[in-house]
N, C-alpha and C positions, 0 to 999 in steps of 0.2 A: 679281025676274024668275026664275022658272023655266026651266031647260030641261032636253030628255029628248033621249039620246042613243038613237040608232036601233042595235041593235047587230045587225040580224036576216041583214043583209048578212054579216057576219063570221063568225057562226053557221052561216048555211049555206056560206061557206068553208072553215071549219070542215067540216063534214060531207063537202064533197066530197072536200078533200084525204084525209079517214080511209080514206072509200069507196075513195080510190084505193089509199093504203099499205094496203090489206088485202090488195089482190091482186099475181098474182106472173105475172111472164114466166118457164118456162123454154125455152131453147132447145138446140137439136144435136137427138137424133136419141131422141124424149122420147114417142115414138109409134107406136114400134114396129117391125119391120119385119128382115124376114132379107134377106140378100146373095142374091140367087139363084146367085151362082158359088160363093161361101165358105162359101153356106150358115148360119152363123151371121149373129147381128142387129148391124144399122147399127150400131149405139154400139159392142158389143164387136169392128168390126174398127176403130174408128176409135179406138176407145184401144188397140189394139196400132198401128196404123200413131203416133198421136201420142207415146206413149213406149217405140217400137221394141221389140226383141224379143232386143236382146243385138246382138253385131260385127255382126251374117248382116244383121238389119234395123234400121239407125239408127232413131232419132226424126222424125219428122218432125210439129212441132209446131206445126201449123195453128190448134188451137184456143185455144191457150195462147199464141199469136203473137195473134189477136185479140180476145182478152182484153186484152191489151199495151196493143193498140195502139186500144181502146175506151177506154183508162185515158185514154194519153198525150193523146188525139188525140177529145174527147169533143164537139165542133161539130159535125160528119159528124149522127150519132146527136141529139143537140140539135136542131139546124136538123131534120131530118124528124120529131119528135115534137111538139116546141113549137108547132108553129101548131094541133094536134090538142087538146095540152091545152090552149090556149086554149079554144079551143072549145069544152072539156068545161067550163072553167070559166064560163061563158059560158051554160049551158045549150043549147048549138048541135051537142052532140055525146054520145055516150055513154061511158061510160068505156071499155066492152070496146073501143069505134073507137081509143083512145089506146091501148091496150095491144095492138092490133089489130096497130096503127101500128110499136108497138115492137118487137113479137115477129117481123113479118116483116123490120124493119129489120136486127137482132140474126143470124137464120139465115140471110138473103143477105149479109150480112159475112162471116159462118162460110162459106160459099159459096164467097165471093170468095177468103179467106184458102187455101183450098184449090186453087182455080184458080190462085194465085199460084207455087204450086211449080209447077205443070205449066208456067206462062208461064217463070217466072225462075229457078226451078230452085232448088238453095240448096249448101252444102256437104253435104248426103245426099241427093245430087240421085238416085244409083244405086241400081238395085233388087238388092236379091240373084238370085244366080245362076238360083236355084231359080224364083224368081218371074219373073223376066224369061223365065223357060225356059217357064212353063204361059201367059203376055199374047202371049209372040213380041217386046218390045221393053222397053225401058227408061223409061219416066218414070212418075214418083210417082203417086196418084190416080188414073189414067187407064186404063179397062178397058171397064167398062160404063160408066161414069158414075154409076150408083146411087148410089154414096155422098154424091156433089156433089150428086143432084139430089133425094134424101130430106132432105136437112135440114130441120127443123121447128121448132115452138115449142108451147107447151100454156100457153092462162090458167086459172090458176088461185087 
């Protein structure tokens, strides 16, 4: 007795999972864009706001706090992408929809992570002098909003 094993199922699993690891989520602020008060672009005030400026301006390290805590704490991220890749696997879905999925998952984190100093504040909850002096008040993030509200992602 003969038999022939069907492998064409795995083959194209094969294929889909490669389709997928080729391509990339990035996210933060990956797309450009100037401060209209600072003037300079989204990414370079948020890497001076993320590792401070010296005594005058601590660190305040939103991005790298969820990065953390995407490590520690990876169900959140899981549970909203999982039922998408299924679906790609599945032929019920595209991949860019999975990556869609991830890339807006990823910068509304970055989002939140940001909104979290202005809720909770942290030990560099204070602005320096100088800056509190051109807003009129004291809390981190909190001017135009701009910053919080351009974050982005790019598949690529």
């Amino acid at each position: 007795m003969k038999t022939h094993l069907d492998m064409s199922g795995i083959v194209e699993l094969e294929k889909k999972l490669a389709a997928l690891e080729s391509k990339q989520v990035d996210w933060g602020y990956v797309n450009g864009g100037v401060h209209s008060k600072a003037g300079i672009p989204y990414a370079s005030l948020a890497t001076m706001i993320e590792f401070g400026l010296g005594p005058g301006m601590p660190p305040r390290p939103a991005f790298r706090d969820h990065v953390e805590r995407l490590k520690s704490n990876y169900l959140r991220f899981e549970s909203s992408v999982k039922p998408f890749l299924s679906q790609y696997l599945e032929d019920k879905q595209s991949v860019h929809r999975v990556l869609d999925v991830a890339g807006t998952h990823l910068a509304n984190r970055y989002s939140e992570s940001m909104e979290y100093f202005i809720i909770n504040g942290s030990e560099n909850r204070n602005n320096k002098d100088s800056t509190v002096a051109i807003k009129g008040f004291d809390q981190p993030f909190v001017e135009t909003g701009e910053l919080i509200s351009h974050v982005d992602y790019r598949i690529h």
